[in-house]
C-alpha positions in Angstrom: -2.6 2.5 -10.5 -4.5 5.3 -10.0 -4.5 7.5 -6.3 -7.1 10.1 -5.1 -6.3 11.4 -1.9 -8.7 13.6 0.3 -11.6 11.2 -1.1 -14.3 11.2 1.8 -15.0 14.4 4.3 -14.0 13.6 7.9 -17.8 13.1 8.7 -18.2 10.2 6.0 -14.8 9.0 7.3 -16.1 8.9 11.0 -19.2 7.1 9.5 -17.8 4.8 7.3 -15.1 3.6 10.3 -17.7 3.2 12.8 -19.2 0.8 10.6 -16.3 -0.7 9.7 -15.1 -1.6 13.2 -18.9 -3.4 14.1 -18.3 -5.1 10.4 -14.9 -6.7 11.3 -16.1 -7.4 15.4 -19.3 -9.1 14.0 -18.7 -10.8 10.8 -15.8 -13.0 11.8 -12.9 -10.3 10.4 -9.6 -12.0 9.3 -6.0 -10.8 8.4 -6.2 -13.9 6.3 -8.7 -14.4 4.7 -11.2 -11.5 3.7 -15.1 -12.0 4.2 -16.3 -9.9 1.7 -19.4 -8.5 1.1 -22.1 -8.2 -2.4 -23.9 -5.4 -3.4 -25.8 -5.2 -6.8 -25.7 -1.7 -8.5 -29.7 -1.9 -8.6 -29.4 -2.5 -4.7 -30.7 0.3 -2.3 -28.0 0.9 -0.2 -28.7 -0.2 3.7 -25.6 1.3 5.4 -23.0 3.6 5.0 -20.5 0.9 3.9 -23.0 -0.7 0.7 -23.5 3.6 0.0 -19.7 4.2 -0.6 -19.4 0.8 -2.5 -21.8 2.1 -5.2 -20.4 5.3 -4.6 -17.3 4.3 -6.0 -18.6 2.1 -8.9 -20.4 5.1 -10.0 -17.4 7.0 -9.9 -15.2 4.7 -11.6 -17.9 4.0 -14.4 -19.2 7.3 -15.0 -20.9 7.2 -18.1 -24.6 4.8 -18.8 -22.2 2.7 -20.9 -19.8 2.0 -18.6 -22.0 1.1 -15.3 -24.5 -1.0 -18.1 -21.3 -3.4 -17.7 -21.5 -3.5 -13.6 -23.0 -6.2 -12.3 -22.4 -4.9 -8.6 -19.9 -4.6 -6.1 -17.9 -7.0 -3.9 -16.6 -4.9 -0.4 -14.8 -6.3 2.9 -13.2 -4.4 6.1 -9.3 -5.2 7.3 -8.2 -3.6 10.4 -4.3 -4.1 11.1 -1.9 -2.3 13.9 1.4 -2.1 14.9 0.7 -4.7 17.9 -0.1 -7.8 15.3 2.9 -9.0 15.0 5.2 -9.6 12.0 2.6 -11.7 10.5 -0.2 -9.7 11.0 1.4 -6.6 9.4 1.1 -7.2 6.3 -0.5 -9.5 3.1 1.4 -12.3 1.1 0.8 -11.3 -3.1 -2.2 -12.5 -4.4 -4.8 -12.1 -7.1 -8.3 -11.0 -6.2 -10.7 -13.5 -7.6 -13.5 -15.5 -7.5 -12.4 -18.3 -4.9 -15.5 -20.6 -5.1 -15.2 -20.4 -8.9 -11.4 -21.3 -8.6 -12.1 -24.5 -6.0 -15.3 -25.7 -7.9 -14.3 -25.1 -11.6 -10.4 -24.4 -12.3 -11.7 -21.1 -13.5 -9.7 -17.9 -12.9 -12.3 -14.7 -12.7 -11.7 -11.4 -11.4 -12.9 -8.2 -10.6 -12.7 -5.4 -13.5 -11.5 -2.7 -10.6 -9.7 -3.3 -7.7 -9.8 -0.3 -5.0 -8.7 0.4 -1.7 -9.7 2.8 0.8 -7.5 4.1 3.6 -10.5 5.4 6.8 -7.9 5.4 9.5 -4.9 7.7 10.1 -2.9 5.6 7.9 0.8 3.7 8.7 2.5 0.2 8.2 3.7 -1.4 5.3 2.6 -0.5 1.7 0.4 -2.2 -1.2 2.6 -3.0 -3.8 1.2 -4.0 -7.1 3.0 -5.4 -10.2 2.0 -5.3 -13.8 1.8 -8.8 -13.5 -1.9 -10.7 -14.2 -3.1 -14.4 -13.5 -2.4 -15.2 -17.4 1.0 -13.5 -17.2 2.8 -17.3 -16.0 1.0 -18.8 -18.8 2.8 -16.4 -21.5 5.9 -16.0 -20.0 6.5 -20.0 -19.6 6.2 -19.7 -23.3 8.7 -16.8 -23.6 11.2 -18.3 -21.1 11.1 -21.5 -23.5 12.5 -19.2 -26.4 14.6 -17.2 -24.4 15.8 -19.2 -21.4 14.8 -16.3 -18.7 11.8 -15.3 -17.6 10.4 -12.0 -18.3 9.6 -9.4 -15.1 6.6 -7.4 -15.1 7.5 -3.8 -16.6 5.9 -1.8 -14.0 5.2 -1.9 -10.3 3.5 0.5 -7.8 4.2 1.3 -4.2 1.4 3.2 -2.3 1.7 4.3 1.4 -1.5 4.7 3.6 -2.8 8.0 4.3 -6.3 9.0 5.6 -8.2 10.0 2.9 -6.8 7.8 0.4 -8.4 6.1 -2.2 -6.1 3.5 -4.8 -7.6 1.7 -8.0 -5.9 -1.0 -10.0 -6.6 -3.4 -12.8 -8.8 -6.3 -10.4 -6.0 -8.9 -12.0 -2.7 -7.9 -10.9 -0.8 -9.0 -8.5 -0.6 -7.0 -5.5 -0.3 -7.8 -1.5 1.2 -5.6 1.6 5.0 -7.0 2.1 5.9 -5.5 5.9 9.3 -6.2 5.3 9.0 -3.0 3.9 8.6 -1.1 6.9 12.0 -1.9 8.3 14.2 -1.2 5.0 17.1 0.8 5.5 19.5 2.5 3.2 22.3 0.3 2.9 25.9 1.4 4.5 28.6 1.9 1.8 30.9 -1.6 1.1 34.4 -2.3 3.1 36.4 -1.3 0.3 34.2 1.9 -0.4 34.4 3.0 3.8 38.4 1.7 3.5 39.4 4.5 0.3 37.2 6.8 2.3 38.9 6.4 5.4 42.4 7.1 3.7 41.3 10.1 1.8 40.0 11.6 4.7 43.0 11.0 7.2 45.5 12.5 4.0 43.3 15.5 4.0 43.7 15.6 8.0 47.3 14.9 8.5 47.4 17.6 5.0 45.9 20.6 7.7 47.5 19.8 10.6 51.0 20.1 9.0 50.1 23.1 7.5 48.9 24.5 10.5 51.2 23.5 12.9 53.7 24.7 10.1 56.5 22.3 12.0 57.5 19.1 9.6 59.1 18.0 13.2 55.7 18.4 14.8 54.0 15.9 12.6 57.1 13.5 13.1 56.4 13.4 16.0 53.3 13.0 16.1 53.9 10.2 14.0 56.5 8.9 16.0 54.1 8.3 18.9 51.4 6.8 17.3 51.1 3.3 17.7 52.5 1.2 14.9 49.8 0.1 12.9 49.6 -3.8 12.3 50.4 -5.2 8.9 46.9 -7.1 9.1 44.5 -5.0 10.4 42.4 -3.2 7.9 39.3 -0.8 7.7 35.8 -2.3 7.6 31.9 -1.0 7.2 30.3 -0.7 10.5 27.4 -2.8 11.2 24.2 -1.7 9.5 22.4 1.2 11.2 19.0 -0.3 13.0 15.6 -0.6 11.5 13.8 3.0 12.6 11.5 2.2 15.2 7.6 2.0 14.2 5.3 4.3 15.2 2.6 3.0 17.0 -1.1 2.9 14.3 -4.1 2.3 13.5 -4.9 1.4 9.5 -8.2 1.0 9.0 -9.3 0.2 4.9 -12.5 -0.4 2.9 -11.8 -2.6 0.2 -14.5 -2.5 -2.7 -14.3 -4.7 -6.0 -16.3 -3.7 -8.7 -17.2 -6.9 -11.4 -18.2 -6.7 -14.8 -18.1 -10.4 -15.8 -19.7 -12.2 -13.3 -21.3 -12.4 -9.7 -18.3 -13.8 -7.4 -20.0 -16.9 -5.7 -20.8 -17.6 -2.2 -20.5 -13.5 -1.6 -23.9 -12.5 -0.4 -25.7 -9.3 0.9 -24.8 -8.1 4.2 -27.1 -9.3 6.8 -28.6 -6.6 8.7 -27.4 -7.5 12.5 -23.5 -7.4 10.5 -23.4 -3.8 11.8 -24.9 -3.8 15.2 -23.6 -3.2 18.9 -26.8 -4.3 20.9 -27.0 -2.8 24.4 -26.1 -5.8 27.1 -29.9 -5.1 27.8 -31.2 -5.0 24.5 -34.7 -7.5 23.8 -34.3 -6.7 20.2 -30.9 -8.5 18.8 -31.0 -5.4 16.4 -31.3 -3.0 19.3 -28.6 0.2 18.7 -27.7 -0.7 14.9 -25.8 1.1 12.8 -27.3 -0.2 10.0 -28.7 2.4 7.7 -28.7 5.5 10.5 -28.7 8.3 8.5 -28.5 6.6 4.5 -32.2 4.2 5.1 -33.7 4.4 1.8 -31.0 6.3 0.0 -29.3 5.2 -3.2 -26.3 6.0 -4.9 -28.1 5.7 -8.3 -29.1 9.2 -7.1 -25.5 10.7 -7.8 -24.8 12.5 -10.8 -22.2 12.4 -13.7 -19.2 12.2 -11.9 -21.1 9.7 -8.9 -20.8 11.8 -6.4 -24.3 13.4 -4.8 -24.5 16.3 -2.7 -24.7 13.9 0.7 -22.5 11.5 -1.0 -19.8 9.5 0.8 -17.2 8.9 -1.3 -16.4 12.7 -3.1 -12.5 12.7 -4.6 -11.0 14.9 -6.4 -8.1 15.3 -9.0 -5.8 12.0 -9.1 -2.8 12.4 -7.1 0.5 12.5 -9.2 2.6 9.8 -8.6 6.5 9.9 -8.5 8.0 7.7 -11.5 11.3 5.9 -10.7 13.2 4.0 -13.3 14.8 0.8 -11.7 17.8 -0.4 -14.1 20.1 -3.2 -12.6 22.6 -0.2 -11.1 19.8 0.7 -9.5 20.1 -0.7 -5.3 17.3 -2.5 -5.2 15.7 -4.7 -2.4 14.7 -8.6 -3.1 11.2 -9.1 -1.1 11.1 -11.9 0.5 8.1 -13.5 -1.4 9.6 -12.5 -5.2 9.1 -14.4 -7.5 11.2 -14.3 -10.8 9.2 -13.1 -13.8 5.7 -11.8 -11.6 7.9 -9.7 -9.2 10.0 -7.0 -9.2 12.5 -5.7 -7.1 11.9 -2.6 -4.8 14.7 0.5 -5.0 15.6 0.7 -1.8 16.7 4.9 -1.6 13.1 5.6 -3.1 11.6 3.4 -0.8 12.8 4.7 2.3 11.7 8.3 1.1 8.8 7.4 0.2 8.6 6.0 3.3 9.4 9.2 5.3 7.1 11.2 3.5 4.0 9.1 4.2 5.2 9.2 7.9 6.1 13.0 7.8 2.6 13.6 6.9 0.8 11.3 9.5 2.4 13.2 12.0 1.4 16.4 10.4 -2.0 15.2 10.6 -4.6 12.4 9.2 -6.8 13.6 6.7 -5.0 16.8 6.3 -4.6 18.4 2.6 -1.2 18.1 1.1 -2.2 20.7 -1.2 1.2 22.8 -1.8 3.1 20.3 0.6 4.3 18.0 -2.2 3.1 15.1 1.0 0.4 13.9 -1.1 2.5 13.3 -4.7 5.8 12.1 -3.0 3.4 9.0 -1.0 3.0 6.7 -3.9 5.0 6.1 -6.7 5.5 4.2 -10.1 8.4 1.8 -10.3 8.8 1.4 -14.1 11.7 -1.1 -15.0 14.3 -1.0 -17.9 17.0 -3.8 -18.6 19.7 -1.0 -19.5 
């Protein structure tokens, strides 16, 4: 995975999310299932949405052999917030791929990039990914045959929201947004840990009263009018402190596929009226249309070496470093609730919640706001790489 925060100015971020919202109003928008969208790299760009797509298949493929591979560029809209529910928060593990192609023919394709796009101010549960790819059950059925267990994927990545953001992964790993995730709490220490706790910490207390009391008689007595503990009573953990309570949001995300092998099927262009909010008045159906406002006749093919242009949407910068944590089986880790042995790994729980409280720390700091000297940005995402010892 690769993370470039800061990625669009406000203004193409207020564009691209005005867009966005008439997109997912008017083309059927599901938490579901994603209606996604086709743009050929030849295309003109219409909108500000098919601009930033191109945008970022220029960036990605930045060099005339690289893009003469890119057949175009598959992009949808999902809009989640915190009033959804538990099963609108977040997205079971899948693989992106051609679906029609999967129903019709048995055949697995998929993207060569996957990306997404954070345009809102960010919050909920993360996209996880895992090193894991559509072939990776076929090879490790064989492996699990010779050794009896199978393999788990040797990395994983854990990306928070933020405005601004921009995340890239191989288009055939397995990836989705567990919310579980949001509610994961550092887990209290065991009975028998809280129990040799308690006892060292009442010998160190009954240790300092003595001594400053400086009466042995004193503590006897003291002792002698305690109540008698019971023979069977014994220490235990306290309940588990609550789940913190979510703030309230608003994640807004363009998600843009770039394919080298193949146009996915049954994706077509983006009709025109996709992107329109008609007055209640209006005679013409495309009446008050976003569609192409400010970008009519523009292309992306316009960019330069690195794909950005000067009026260019999508403009990131350096790629955001991402914290590496080693999970080894000491490690206190969380099982998600969808894992699956061999495509899944499990989630360290300490680095999870800090993660966590970073991404949150800097939403409340402020959406779109550089983390430049913060250590915000870098502490958001993280690599989970996993070793057996």
């Amino acid at each position: 995975m690769e993370i470039f925060d800061d990625a669009a100015s406000a203004a193409a971020l207020e564009m691209l999310s005005a867009e966005a919202r008439a997109l997912w109003s008017n083309a059927g928008g599901s938490r579901a299932v994603a209606r996604s969208f086709w743009i050929a790299k030849d295309d003109v760009a219409r909108c500000a949405l098919e601009r930033f797509a191109l945008e970022v298949a220029n960036f990605h493929f930045n060099d005339a052999e690289s893009m003469e591979r890119v057949l175009g560029c598959e992009f949808w809209v999902q809009l989640r917030n915190s009033d959804d529910g538990d099963a609108g928060l977040g997205l079971e593990f899948h693989f992106d791929k051609d679906e029609d192609a999967l129903k019709t023919w048995d055949v697995w394709a998929h993207p060569e990039l996957a990306t997404a796009t954070y345009i809102g101010d960010g919050g909920g549960a993360p996209l996880v990914v895992f090193a894991t790819s559509s072939d990776f059950e076929t090879e490790a059925d064989g492996a699990a045959g010779a050794t009896g267990a199978a393999p788990s994927p040797s990395n994983g990545w854990v990306c928070f929201p933020r405005r601004g953001r921009h995340a890239t992964f191989a288009g055939n790993l397995l990836h989705g947004v567990p919310a579980e995730l949001c509610a994961l709490t550092l887990p209290v220490a065991t009975a028998e840990e809280q129990t040799a706790s308690a006892t060292a910490s009442t010998k160190r207390a009954r240790s300092a009263r003595t001594t400053r009391e400086g009466s042995a008689s004193a503590a006897k007595r003291r002792k002698s009018s305690a109540p008698a503990p019971s023979s069977s009573s014994s220490l235990s953990a306290p309940p588990p402190p609550p789940p913190p309570a979510a703030a309230s949001y608003e994640r807004l995300s363009v998600l843009v596929n770039i394919w080298t092998s193949h146009r996915p099927e049954g994706v077509e262009r983006l009709a025109a009226r996709a992107l329109c909010s008609p007055a209640p008045d209006a005679t013409n159906a495309d009446e008050g249309c976003a569609l192409g406002a400010a970008l009519a006749g523009s292309s992306a093919a316009d960019g330069n070496a690195d794909g950005n242009s000067a009026g260019a949407l999508f403009t990131p910068g350096v790629k955001t470093a991402l914290r590496v944590v080693a999970v080894t089986p000491a490690t206190p880790t969380h099982t998600l609730s969808e894992h699956q042995e061999g495509d899944t790994g499990k989630i360290p729980v300490a680095a999870l919640v800090e993660l966590r409280r970073s991404a949150e720390d800097a939403r409340r700091r402020g959406a779109g706001a550089s983390a430049a000297g913060s250590g915000a940005s870098a502490s958001a995402a993280m690599e989970l790489v996993y070793k057996e010892e």
